[in-house]
N, C-alpha and C positions, 0 to 999 in steps of 0.2 A: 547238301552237296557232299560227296563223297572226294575224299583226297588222296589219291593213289599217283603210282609211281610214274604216269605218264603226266597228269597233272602238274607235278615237281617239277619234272624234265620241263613241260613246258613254258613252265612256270619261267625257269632259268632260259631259258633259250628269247621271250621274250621280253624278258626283264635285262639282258646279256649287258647292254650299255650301261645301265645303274650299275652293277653290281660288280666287286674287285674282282680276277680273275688271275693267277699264275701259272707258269706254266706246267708246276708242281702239281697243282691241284686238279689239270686236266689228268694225268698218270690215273693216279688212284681211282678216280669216276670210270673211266671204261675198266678198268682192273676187276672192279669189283660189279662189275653189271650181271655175271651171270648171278651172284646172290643178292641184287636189288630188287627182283619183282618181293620173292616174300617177304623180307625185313622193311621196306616203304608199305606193301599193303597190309601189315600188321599195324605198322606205327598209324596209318588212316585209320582204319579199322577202330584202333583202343582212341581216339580223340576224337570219337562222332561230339557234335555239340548236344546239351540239355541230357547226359547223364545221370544227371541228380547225384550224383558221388564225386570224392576227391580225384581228380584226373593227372595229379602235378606229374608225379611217375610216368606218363604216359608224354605228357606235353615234352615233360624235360629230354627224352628220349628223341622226340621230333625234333626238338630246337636242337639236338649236338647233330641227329643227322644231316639235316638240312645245311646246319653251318659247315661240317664236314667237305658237303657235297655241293657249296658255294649257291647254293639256292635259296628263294622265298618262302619261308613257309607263310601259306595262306591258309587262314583256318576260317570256316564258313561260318555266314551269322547264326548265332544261338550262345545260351551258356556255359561256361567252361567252370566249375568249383578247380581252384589251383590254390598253391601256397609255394615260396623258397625256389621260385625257377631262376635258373641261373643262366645268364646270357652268356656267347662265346663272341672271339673276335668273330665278324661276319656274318651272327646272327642276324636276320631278316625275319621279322613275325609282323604278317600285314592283316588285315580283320577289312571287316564292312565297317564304315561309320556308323556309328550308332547302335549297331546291331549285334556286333560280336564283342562280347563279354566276357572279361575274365573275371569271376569274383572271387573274394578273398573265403580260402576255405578254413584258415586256422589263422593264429594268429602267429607274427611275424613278416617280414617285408615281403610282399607279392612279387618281385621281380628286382635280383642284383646284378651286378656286373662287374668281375676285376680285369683288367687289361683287357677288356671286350672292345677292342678297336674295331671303329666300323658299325657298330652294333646301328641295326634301324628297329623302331617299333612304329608302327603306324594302322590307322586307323580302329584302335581299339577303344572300347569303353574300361576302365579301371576300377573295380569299388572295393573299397575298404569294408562296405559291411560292419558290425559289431566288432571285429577283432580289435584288439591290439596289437601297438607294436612296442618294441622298446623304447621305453623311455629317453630319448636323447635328442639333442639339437638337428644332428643329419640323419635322423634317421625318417624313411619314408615311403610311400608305398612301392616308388620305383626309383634305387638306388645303383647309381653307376659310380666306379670308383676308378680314375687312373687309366681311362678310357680316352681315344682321342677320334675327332672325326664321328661323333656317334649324330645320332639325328632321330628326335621325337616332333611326332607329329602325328596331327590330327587326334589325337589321345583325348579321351575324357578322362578326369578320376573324379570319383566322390568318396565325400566322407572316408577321408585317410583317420587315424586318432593321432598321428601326430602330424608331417609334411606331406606335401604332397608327391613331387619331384625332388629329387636328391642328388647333384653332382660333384664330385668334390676328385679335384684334379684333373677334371676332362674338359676336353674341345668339343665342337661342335655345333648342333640350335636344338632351341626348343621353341616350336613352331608351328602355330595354328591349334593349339592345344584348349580343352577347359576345361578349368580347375575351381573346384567349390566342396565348399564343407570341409576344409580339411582344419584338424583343432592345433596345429601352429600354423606353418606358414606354407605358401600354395606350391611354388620355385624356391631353391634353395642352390646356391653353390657357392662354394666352397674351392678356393684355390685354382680359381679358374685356365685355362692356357688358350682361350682362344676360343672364345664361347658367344652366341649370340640368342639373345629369349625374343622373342620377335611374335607379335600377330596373337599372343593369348589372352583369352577372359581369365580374369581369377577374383573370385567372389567370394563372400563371407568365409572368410576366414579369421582364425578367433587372436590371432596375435599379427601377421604381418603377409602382406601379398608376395612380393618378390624380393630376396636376399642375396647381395651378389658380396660375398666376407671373404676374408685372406686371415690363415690364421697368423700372419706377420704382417706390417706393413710392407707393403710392395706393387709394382705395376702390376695390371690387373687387365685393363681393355676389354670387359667384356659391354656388349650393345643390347642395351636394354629398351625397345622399341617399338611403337606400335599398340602395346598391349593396350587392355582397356582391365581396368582394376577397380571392384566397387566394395563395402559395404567390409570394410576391415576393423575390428576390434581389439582390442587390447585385454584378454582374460588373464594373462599375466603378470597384469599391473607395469609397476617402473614408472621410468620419470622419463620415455623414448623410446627405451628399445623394442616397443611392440608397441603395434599401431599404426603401423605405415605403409604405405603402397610399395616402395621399393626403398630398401634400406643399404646402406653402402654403409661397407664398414674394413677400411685399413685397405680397400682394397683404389688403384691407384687407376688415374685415364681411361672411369668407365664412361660411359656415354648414354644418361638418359635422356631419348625424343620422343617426341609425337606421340605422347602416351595419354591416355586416357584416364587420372584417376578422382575418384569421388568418391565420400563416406567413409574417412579415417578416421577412426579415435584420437591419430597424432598426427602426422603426417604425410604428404604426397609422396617428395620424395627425402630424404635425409640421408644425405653424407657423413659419415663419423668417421676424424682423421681418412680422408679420404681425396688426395690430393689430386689435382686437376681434373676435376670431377666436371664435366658438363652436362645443366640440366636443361634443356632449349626445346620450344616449342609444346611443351607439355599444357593439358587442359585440366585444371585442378579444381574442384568446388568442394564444399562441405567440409572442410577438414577440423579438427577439436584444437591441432596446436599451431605448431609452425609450419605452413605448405610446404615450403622450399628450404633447404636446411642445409647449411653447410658450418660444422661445428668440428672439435677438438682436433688439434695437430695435425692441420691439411695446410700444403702450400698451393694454389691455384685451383679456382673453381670459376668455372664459368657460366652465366645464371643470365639466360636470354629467351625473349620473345614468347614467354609463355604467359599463358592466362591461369589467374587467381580469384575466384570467387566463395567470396566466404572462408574465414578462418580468423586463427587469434593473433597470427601473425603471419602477413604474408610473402618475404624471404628475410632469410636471419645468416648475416656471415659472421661465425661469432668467435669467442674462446680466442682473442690475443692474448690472451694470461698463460694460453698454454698453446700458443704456437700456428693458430689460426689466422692465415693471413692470406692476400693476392687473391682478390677480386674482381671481376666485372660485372654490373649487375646492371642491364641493357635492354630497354625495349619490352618490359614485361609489364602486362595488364593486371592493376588489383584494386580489387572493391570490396565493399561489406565486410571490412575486418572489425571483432566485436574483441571489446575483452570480455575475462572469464569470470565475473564479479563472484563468481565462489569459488574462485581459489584462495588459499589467504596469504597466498605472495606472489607468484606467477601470473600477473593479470593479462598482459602486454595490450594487443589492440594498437600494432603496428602494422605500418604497411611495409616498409623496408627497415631494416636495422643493419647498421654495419657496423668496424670497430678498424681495422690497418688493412692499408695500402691495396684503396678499391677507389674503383670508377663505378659512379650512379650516374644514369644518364638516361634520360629519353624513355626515361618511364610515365607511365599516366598510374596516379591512384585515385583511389573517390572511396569516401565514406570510410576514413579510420577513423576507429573512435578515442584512441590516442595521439596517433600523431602519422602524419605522412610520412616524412623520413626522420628515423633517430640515427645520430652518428657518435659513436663512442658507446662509454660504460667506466663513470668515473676516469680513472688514470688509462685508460684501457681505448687509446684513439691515438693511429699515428698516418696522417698525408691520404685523406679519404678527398674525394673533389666530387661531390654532388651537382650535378650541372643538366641544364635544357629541361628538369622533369616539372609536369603538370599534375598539381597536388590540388584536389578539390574536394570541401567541404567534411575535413579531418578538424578534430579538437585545436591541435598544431600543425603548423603546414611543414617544418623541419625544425629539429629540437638538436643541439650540439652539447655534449657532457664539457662543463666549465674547470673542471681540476688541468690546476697549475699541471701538472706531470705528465699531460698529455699532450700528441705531437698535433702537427699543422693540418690543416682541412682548408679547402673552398667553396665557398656555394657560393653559386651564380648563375645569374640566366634560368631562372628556374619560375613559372608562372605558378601563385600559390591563390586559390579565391574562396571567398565562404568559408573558412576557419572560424572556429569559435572564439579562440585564446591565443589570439597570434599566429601570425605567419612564420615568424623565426624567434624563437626562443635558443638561452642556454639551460640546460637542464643538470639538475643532481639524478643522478641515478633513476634516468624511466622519469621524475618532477621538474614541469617547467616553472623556471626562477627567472627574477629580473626583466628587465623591460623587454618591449618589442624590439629586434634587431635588424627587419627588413630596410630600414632607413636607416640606421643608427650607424655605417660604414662600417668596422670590425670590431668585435669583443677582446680581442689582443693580439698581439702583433705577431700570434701564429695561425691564427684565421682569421681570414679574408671573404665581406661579403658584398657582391655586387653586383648590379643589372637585375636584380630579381625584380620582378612585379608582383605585386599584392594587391587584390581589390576586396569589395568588404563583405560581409556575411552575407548579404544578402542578394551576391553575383550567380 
């Protein structure tokens, strides 16, 4: 297909309700129409698809005209060799799904953007190809920077050598996109303002799926949603920071739902200091560490109605030593938690673990192989109330840390069956100690236990 100046125009004229329009930017388009036939049918001309050569010179020339002249450029299925295109406020580059391709011709990021407000890409395929890029955390095949209102979709990339997606300071979504092979992480952003990732795949990826970080602690709100995230690894090693389907970090009232993720090295999703964090609704199977994570310096996390299958622990409110606190942990489905018998300290094989000023409630688990619920961590437990949950056929059905130092808990009403080692135990650190305490009334006179039922192994 050939791209010419009436094309454009058209282009604009039926695309007029998408796209911004001032009254500025009518002047100059008629102004300059008598030298637009030749300068548009040049610019079509040098960007025919399947070239076989570097084209970036010629694209980047389309993408300033078009933006100029408040139009789409649409570039027709085939492949484009490009490197270093740089996006303007307004730019619009739309493709065929699947079919129009820009490939990476040198090494360095495929496409940036600094105050490219507005900016759309859509329908392209993305590859990284052999090249490299720089070495760094945000760095990525398509990196927007300080950008507001921008909108990716329908995008594919493969095989970035570092991320895939790269935002750092920008609004808008990233949406209906798929992202795979890329060797760190698929989504990335950074200091978000108003940002939603909604409706993407993102696949083997070698350290972490989706990243939503502030490089300070602070409110954040971005809407992590929808996606479907599988077969994540950890090639960078650590003790967390890689390995996870979506990772929060310092960043404040984001909001992971209805996501899809399976086959983490570490984790579904994982909160770090990341305060009122809500993870709800989420389908989680296969994970190596903790599914559900809500760990260091976060005040409120909210941890509902999702399902858990398979992992070493399946949610963890942790870190009171350093500021980790204000819980609700509601209505969430978990089974098949194993421990890690080759670790030589990290075992867990919890189902829930908590530690200060959280509600457990009206969850069901089945099959931990340490304990249904743990509450505390030595001196590390203040006014946790464990109540209404259904714990079946766990080593322990709830285990409470017994040091003097720690503050008051409740369990009650809580149906516990088919345990091996007790229904309520106190425990040292992760070891159940001392008698059964489902009948025994309270351990001391700052926790309270009562109404539970327990029947026997063999229920």
């Amino acid at each position: 297909m050939t791209v010419n100046r009436r094309f454009l125009v058209g282009t604009s004229l039926a695309l007029g309700a998408m796209l911004p329009t001032t009254a500025g930017a009518a002047g100059p388009r008629a102004k300059d129409d008598a030298a637009a036939p030749r300068t548009s049918a040049a610019l079509a001309a040098a960007i025919a698809p399947n070239a076989g050569r570097d084209q970036s010179k010629e694209l980047q020339a389309a993408i300033d005209h078009a933006a100029e002249r408040g139009v789409t450029l649409t570039l027709a299925p085939g492949r484009y060799l490009v490197q270093g295109l740089k996006l303007r406020a307004g730019s619009h580059i739309r493709g065929t799904p699947g079919r129009t391709i820009l490939a990476h011709a040198a090494p360095g990021t495929l496409i940036t953007g600094e105050l490219a407000d507005r900016a759309r890409l859509e329908g392209l395929v993305i590859e990284g190809g052999a090249h490299a890029l720089q070495a760094s955390d945000h760095a990525g095949l398509v990196h927007l920077h300080r950008s507001r209102n921008v909108v990716l979709a329908d995008l594919e990339l493969r095989g970035s050598r570092v991320n895939g997606i790269v935002l750092t300071g920008c609004s808008g979504s990233i949406r209906d996109c798929d992202i795979a092979g890329s060797a760190q992480a698929g989504i990335v952003s950074v200091d978000a303002v108003g940002l939603e990732i909604t409706n993407n795949t993102v696949t083997d990826c070698a350290n972490n799926g989706i990243l939503v970080w502030r490089t300070t602690v602070g409110e954040d709100g971005t809407i992590v949603s929808s996606n479907r995230i599988e077969r994540i690894r950890a090639e960078a090693g650590g003790s967390g920071q890689n390995g996870n389907g979506v990772n929060v970090y310092r960043a404040g009232s984001v909001l992971v739902t209805g996501n899809r993720i399976a086959d983490c090295a570490y984790s579904a999703i994982r909160g770090n200091a990341a305060s009122n964090i809500q993870m709800t609704g989420n389908s989680c199977a296969r994970l190596g560490e903790v599914a559900l994570y809500a760990e260091f310096g976060f005040e409120g996390a909210l941890i509902s109605s999702n399902i858990v299958d398979g992992a070493a622990t399946g949610i963890s409110v942790t870190n009171f030593n350093e500021g980790g606190r204000l819980a609700v942990v509601q209505g969430n489905l978990i089974r098949n938690i194993v421990r890690r018998e080759h670790e030589p300290e990290d075992k867990r094989g919890d189902g829930i673990a908590v530690e200060a000023d959280t509600v457990v409630t009206g969850n069901t688990i089945e099959n931990a192989a340490t304990v249904g619920i743990s509450i505390g961590w030595g001196q590390y437990m203040r006014e946790v109330v464990a109540t209404s949950n259904v714990i079946r056929k766990s080593r322990v059905g709830i285990m409470i840390t017994r040091d003097p130092g720690a503050g008051a808990a409740l369990i009650a009403q809580n149906m516990i069956s088919g345990t091996r080692d007790g229904a309520i135990r106190a425990m040292d650190k992760g070891v159940a100690i001392g008698p059964e305490l489902v009948r025994g009334g309270t351990q001391s006179s700052r926790i309270t236990i009562a109404g539970n039922v327990a029947t026997d192994a063999g229920a």
